[in-house]
N, C-alpha and C positions, 0 to 999 in steps of 0.2 A: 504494500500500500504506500501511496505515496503521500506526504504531510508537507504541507501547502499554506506559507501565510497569508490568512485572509486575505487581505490586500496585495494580494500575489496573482489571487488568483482569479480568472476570469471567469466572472459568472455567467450566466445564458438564463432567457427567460424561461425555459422548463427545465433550470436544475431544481431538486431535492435538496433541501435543509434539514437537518435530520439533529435535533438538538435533546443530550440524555439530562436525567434530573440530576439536578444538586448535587445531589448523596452519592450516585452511582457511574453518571455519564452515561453513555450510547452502550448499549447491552456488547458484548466482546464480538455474539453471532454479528450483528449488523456491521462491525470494523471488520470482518473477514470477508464480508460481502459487499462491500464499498471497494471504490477502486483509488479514492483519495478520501483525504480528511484533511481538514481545517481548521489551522492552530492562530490562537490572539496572545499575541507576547504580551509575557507583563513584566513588569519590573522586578530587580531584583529580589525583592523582598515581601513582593504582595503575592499572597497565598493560591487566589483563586478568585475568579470573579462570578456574581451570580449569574443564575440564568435567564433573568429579563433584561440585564447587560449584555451579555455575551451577545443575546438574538438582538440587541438593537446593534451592536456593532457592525455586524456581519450584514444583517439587511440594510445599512444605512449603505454598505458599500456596494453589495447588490443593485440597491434602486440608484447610486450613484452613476453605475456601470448600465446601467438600463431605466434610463429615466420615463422609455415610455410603460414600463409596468403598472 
């Protein structure tokens, strides 16, 4: 699988966003069956970011990348 910074990577109007909870992330099945994943760097010392961040990051770059969605 290949791991892709968000803002790396080019979105398309029918990709799939595929975002796991809190606690656990994207079940292991679903990372075996994906052909890429998408990482948001964070600073050195910040833990983890939650999951209504995480989804506005990534679609803010999306709809950036495809403003007519």
């Amino acid at each position: 699988m290949i791991i892709i910074n968000y803002n790396n990577f080019k979105f398309k109007p029918k990709d799939t966003l595929l975002f796991g909870r809190e606690s656990e992330g994207v079940p292991k099945m679903v990372h075996k069956n994906s052909y890429q994943m998408l990482k948001i760097p964070l600073k050195k010392n910040t833990r983890s970011l939650n999951i209504s961040m995480a989804v506005a990051i990534t679609l803010s770059e999306a709809l950036k990348q495809n403003p007519n969605l």
